[in-house]
Structure formats: structure tokens, C-alpha cells
C-alpha positions in Angstrom: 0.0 0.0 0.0 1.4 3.7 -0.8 1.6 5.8 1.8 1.0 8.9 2.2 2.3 12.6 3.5 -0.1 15.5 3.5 2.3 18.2 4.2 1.6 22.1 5.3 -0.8 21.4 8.1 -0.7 24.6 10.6 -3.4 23.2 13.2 -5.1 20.1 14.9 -7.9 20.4 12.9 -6.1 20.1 10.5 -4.3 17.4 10.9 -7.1 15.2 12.2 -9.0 15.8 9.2 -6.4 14.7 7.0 -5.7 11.8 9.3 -9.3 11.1 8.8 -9.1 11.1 5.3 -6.5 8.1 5.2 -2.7 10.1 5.4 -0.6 8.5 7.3 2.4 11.2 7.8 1.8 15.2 8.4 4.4 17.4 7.2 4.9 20.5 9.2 7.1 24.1 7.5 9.5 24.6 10.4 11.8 27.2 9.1 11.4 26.4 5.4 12.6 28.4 2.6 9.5 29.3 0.5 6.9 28.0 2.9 3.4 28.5 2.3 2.2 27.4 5.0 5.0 27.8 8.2 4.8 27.2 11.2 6.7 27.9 15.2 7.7 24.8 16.4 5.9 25.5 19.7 3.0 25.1 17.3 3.9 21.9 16.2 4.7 20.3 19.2 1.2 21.2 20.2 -0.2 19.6 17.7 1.9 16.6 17.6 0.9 15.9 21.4 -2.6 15.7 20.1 -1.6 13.3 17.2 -2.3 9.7 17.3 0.7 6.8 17.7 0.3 5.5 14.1 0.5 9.3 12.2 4.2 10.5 11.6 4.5 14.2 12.0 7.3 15.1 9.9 9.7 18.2 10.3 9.4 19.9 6.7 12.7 22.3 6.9 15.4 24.2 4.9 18.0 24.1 7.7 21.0 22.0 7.1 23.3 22.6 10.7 22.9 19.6 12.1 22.6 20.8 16.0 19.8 23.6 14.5 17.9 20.6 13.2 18.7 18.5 16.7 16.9 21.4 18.5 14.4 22.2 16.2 13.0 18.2 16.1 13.8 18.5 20.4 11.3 21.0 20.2 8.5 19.7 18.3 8.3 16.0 19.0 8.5 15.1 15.2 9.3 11.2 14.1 11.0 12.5 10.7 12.8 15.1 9.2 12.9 15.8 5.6 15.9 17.7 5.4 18.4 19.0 2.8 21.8 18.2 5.0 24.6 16.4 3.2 26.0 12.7 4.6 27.9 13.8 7.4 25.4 16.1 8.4 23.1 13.1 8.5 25.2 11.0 10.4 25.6 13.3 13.1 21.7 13.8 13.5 21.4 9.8 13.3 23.7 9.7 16.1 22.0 12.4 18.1 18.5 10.5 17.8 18.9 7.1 16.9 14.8 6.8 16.4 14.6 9.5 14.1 13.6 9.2 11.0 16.1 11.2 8.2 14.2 11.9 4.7 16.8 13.4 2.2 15.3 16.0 -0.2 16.6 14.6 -3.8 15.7 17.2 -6.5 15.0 15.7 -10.1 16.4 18.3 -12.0 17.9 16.0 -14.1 19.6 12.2 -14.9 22.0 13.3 -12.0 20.0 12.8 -9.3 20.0 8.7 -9.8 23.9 9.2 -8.3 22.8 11.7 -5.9 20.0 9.3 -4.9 22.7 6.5 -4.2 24.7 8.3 -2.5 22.9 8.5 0.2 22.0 4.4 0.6 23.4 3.4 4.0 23.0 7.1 5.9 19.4 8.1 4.9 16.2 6.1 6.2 14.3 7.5 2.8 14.4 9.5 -0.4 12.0 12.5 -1.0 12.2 12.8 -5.0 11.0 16.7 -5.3 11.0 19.3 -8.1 12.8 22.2 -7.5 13.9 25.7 -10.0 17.2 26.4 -10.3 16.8 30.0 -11.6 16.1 30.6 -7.8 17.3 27.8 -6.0 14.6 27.0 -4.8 14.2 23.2 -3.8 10.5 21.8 -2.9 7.8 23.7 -2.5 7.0 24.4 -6.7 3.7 22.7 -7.3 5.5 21.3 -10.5 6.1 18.2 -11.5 9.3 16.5 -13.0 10.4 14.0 -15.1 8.6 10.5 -13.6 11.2 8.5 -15.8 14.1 9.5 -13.7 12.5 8.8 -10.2 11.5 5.5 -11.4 14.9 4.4 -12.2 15.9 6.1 -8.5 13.4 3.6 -7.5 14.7 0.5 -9.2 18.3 1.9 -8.5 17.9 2.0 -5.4 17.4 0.2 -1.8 16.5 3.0 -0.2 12.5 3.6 0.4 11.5 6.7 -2.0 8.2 9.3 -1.2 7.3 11.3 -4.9 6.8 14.6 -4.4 6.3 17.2 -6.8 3.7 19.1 -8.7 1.2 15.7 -7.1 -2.5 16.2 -7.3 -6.1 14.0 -7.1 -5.9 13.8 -11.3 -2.4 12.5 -11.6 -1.1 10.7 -8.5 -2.4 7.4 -10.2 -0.4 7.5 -12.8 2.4 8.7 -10.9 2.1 5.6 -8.4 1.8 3.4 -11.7 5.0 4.8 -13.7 7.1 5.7 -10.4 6.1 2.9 -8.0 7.1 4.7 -5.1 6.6 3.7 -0.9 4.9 6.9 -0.5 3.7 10.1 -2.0 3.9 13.7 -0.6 1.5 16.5 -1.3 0.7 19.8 -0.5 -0.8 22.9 -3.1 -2.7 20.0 -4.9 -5.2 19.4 -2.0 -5.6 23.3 -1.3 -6.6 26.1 -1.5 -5.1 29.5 -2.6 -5.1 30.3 1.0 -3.4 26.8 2.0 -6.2 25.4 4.1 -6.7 22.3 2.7 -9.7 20.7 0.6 -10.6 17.6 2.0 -12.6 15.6 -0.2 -9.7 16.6 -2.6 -6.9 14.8 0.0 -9.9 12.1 0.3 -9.6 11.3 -3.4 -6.2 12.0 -3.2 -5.1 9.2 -0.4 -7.9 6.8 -2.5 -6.1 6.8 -5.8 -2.9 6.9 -4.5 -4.1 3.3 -3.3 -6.4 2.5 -5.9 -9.4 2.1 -3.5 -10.9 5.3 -5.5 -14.7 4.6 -6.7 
């Protein structure tokens, strides 16, 4: 079964509606370049005290120092981190908190993020495959897609367990989960509003044809 991530949740409501819809991870914009939808860590950890066992709220952030990120999971109670540090930088967070989950941010520009991707077998507990624009660095966050191809030779290349992200919405995720094969999917802007509060019969539909249990 695919799993899946409904990042950009700012409150409990929030996050027990989309919980309620079938996700099975919250990502939460915790000092995040681009955010739309950020949020204090004092925040989060008050809504991850309110979270169910099975739901893994996920720290969404731009930071890369290792002993920022450290504090910054310290302070919020997240399970996972989807984070943009390099190797060593992972290693010293694994070390830190053994139980925390690391999710490296891979963006698919092009054909060399399949080395990227294996470079990080061994130190990383999952891949995040994302888009990102180069014109202004920015990495995640684009409500674009890229090309499916190359995550789905990630995927095959790979033994690491890879989430899609990217440009994902209730009209293509099927296809995605069909030509990528990925553990898990991640969205965000394709299950909101202009505002960012989420539509939930869109993440509804969204979580059903990511697992094919759609009507």
C-alpha cells in the first residue's frame, strides 16, 4: 500500500482531518525556505501531542546545521525530518536520535539525481524525490512536476524507500504511483486552497487513488 504525506498542516484540525481522510504522515514548514504554510515549532509540538501513535508528523525544513535541526526536532516531537543536510550532516543527526527518522530531499532536475540518490544508501532512512527551480534555487515547494522517468529508475536503483513529491494532485497521482512505483507520495498545493487550508474531499480522493481504493 502507498503511503501517504499531507504536508503544510498549521493546526489540529487540520491534521485530524487529513488523518481522517486516510494520510498517514503530516508534514509540518518549520523554518522552510518558500513556505506556504510555516509554522513555530511550539505550534507543532502542540499539535503533535494531540496526534495519534500511528501518524508520523514530519519536520518539513530548509535548515542543514545539524545541532539547529537537533533542536528544532527536540522542540517539536516530530518522528522524521525531511531535510536537505549532506552525509555527514546526516550522520551526526542519526547519532543524536537514533529513532529519528532522516528523509533526504533529492531534487529531479535531471539524470544526476539517480547518483545523488545512491549516494545516500546506508546514511538516509528514505528519499524524498521533489521538483525544484534552479533559476532561484529554490528546492521543494514548486507545485510542479518532473520527469517521472528518472524517479523511477531512483526507485529500481535503489534500496533506499523513496516518497514522490512534486507538482502531485487528485488527477495524476495514479499515474504517478503506476510509472514511479514509489513507498509513499507527498502533497501539499494539490489538496488546497489558494489560502493553503486544505480541501478535504480533494486529500480524500487524493489518499484513494494513491491506493487504488478510488470509486
Amino acid at each position: 500500500m502507498t503511503l501517504v504525506k499531507i504536508c503544510g498542516i498549521t493546526d489540529i484540525a487540520t491534521a485530524s482531518a487529513a488523518l481522517a481522510c486516510g494520510a498517514d504522515m503530516l508534514g509540518f514548514h518549520v523554518e522552510l525556505n518558500h513556505a506556504r504554510n510555516p509554522v513555530t515549532p511550539a505550534t507543532v509540538d502542540k499539535i503533535v501531542s494531540q496526534l495519534p501513535e500511528t501518524c508520523t508528523p514530519v519536520l518539513v525544513t530548509s535548515v542543514t546545521e545539524p545541532e539547529k535541526i537537533i533542536e528544532l526536532v527536540v522542540k517539536t516531537g516530530a518522528k522524521a525530518v525531511q531535510l536537505h543536510a549532506d552525509r555527514d550532516g546526516i550522520r551526526k543527526i542519526k547519532t543524536a536520535l537514533p529513532h529519528l527518522k532522516l528523509f533526504k530531499v533529492i531534487n529531479v532536475f535531471d539524470e544526476s539525481a539517480i547518483a545523488e540518490a545512491k549516494n545516500y544508501e546506508g546514511v538516509a532512512d528514505a528519499l524524498v524525490l521533489d521538483s525544484g527551480i534552479k533559476a532561484n534555487g529554490q528546492q521543494g515547494g514548486t507545485g510542479k512536476t518532473h520527469d517521472w522517468n528518472i524517479s523511477r529508475r531512483i526507485v529500481e536503483s535503489t534500496s533506499l524507500p523513496v516518497i514522490l513529491a512534486g507538482g502531485l494532485n487528485p488527477e495524476n497521482v495514479a499515474n504517478a504511483v503506476k510509472t514511479v512505483k514509489p513507498y509513499g507520495v507527498d502533497v501539499n498545493s494539490g489538496v488546497s486552497n489558494s489560502d493553503g487550508t486544505k480541501k478535504f474531499g480533494n486529500v480524500k480522493l487524493f489518499v484513494e487513488r494513491a491506493r487504488g481504493t478510488a470509486a
